[in-house]
BALOBA-1460 file (C-alpha; in Angstrom, 3 decimals):
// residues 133
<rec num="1" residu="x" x="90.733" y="184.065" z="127.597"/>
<rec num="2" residu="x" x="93.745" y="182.713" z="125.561"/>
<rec num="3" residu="x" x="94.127" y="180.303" z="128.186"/>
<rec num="4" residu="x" x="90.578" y="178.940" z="127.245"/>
<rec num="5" residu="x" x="90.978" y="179.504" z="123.830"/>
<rec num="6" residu="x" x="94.284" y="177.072" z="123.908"/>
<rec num="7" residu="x" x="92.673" y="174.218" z="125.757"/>
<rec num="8" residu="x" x="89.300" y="174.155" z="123.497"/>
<rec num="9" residu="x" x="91.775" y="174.086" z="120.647"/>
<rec num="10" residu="x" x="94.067" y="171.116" z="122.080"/>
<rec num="11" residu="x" x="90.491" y="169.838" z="122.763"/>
<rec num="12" residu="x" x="88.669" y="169.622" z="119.262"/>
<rec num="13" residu="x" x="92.298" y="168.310" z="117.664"/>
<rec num="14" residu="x" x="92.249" y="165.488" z="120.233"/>
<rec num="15" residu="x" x="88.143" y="164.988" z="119.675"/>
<rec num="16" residu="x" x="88.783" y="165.092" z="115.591"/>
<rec num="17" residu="x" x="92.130" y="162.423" z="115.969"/>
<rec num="18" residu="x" x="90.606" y="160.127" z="118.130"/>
<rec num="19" residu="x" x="87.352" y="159.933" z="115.575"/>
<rec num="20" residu="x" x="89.438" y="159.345" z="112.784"/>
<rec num="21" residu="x" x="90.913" y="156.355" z="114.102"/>
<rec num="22" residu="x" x="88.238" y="154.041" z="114.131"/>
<rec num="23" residu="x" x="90.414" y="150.849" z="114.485"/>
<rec num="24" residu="x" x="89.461" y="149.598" z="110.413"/>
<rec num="25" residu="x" x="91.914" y="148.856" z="107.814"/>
<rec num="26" residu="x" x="93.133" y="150.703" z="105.414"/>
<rec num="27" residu="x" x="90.919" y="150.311" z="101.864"/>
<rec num="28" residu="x" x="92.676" y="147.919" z="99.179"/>
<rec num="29" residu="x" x="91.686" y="146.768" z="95.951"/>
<rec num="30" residu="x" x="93.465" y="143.399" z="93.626"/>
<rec num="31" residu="x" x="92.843" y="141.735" z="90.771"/>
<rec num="32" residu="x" x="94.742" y="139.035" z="92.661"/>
<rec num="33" residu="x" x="96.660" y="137.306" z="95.322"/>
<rec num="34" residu="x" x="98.860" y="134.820" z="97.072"/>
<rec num="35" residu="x" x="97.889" y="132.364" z="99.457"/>
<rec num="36" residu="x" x="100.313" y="130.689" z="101.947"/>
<rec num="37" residu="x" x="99.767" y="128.321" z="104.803"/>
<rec num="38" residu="x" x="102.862" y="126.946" z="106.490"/>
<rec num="39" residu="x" x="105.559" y="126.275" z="103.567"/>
<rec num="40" residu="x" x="102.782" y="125.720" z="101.056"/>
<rec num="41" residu="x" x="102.064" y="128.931" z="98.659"/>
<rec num="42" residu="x" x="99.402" y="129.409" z="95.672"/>
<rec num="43" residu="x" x="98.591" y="131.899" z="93.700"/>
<rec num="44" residu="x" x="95.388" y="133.004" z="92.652"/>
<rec num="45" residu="x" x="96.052" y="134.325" z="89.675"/>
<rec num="46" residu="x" x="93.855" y="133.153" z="86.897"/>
<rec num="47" residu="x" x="93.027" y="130.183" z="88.982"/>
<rec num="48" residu="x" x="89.842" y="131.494" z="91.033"/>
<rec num="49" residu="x" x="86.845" y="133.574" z="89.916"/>
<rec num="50" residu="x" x="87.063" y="137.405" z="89.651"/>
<rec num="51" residu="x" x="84.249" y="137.108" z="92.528"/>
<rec num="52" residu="x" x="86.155" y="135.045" z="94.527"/>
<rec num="53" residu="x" x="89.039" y="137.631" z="94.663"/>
<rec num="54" residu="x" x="86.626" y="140.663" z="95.606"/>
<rec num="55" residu="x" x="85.256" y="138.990" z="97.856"/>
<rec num="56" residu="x" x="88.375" y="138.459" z="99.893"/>
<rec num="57" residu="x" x="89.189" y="142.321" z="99.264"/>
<rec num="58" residu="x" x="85.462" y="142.715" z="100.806"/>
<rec num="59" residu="x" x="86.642" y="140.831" z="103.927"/>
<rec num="60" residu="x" x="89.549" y="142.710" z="104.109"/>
<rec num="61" residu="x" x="88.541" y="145.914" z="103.795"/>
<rec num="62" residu="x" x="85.649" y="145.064" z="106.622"/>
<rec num="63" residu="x" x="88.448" y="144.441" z="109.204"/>
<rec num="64" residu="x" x="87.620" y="145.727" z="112.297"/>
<rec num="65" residu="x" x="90.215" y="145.104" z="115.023"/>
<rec num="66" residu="x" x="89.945" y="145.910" z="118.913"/>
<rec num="67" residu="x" x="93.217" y="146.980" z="119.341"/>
<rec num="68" residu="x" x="96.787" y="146.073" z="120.019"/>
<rec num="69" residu="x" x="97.757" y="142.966" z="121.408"/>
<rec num="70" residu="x" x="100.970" y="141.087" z="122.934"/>
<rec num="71" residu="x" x="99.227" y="138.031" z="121.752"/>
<rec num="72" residu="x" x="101.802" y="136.419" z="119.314"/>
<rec num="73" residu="x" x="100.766" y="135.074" z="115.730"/>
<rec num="74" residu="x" x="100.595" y="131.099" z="115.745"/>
<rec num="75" residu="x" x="102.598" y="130.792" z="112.489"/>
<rec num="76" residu="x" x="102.159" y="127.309" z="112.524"/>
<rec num="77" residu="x" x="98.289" y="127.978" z="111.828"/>
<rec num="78" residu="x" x="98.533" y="131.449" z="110.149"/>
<rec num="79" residu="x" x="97.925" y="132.021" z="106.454"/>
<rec num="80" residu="x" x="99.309" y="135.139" z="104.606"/>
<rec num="81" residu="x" x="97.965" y="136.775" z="101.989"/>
<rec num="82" residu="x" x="99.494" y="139.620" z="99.665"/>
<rec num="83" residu="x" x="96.764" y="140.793" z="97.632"/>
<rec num="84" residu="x" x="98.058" y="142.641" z="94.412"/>
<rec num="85" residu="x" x="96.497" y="145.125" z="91.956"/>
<rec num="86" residu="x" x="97.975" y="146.618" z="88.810"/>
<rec num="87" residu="x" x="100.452" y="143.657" z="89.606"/>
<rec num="88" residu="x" x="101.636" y="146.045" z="92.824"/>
<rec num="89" residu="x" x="101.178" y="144.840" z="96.373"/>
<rec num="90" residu="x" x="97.991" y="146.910" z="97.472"/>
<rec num="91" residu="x" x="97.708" y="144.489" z="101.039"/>
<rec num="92" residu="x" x="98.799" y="142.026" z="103.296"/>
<rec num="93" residu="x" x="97.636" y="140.370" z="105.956"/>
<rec num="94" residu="x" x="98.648" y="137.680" z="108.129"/>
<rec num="95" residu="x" x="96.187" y="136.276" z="110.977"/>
<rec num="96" residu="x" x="95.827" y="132.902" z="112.797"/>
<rec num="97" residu="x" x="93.097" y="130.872" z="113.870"/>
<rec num="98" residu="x" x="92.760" y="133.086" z="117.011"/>
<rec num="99" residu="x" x="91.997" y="135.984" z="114.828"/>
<rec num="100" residu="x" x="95.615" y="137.551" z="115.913"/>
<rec num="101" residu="x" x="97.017" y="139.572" z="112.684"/>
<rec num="102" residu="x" x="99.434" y="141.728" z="111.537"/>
<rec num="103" residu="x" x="99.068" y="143.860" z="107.939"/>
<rec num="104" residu="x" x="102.774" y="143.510" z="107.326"/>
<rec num="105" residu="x" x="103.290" y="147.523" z="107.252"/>
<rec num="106" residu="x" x="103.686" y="147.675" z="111.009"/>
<rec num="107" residu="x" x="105.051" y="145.293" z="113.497"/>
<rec num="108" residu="x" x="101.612" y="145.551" z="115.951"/>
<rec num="109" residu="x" x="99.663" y="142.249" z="116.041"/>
<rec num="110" residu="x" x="96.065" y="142.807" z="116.330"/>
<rec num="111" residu="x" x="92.639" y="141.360" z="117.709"/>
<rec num="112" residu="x" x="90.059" y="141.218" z="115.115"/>
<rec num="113" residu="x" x="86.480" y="141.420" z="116.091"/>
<rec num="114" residu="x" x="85.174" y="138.076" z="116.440"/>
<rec num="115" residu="x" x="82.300" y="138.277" z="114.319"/>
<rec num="116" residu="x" x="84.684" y="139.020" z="111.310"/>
<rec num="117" residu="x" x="85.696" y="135.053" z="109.362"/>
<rec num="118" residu="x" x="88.307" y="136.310" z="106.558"/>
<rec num="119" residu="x" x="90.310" y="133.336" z="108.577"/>
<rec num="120" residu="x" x="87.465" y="130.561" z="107.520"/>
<rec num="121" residu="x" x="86.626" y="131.952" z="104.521"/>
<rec num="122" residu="x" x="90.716" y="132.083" z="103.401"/>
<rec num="123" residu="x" x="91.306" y="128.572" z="104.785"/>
<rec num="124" residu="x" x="88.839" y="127.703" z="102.472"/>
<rec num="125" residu="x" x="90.041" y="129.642" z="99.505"/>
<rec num="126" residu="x" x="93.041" y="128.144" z="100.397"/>
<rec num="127" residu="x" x="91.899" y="124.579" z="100.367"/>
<rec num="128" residu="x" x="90.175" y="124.785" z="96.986"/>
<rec num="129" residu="x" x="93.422" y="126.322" z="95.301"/>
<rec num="130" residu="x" x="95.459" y="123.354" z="97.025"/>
<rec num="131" residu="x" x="93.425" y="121.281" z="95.285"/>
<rec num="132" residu="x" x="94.091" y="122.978" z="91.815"/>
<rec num="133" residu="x" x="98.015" y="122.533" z="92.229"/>
């Protein structure tokens, strides 16, 4: 009886873990953020619209990844952000055209799921604050 009792314990811990992690990031807001693509780096602060900036938060908070990888990030093609709120870092993410990323807390590179474009959509944030400078 114990010994049953035991194992349907161990069992609904592992069942209520393994639900929890649902392989999504971690929620973030920012009024702001920095952009970098190789050695160039921009800021976004007061330059693009308050939309523009939640709607990079939206695409990072919609991460979905399929796991761990070995799959190094192509730095050469990679751009960083560091998303800030309350003028505190509240994210950051680095991921290359592959869709290979890290969120700079942890050294594990990711896969993200390929329907997710935060890559086009900060390459072209990117561009457009380029542009400004």
């Amino acid at each position: 009886m114990r010994k049953s009792l035991f194992i349907s314990t161990i069992l609904i811990l592992f069942l209520i873990v393994s639900s929890c992690s649902n392989n999504s990031v971690k929620k973030i807001k920012a009024d702001y953020f920095d952009i970098t693509l190789g050695q160039s780096s921009y800021s976004a602060y007061n330059k693009v619209e308050k939309e523009t900036v939640q709607s990079l938060v939206d695409a990072y908070n919609d991460i979905k990844y399929t796991g761990h990888t070995n799959q190094q990030i192509n730095y050469e093609k990679a751009i960083t952000i560091i998303f800030f709120y309350n003028d505190q870092i509240s994210g950051t993410l680095v991921i290359d055209d592959k869709g290979i990323f890290n969120l700079g807390y942890s050294g594990e590179n990711y896969e993200i799921e390929p329907n997710n474009d935060i890559y086009k959509q900060a390459k072209e944030i990117y561009n457009d604050l380029k542009q400004q400078y």
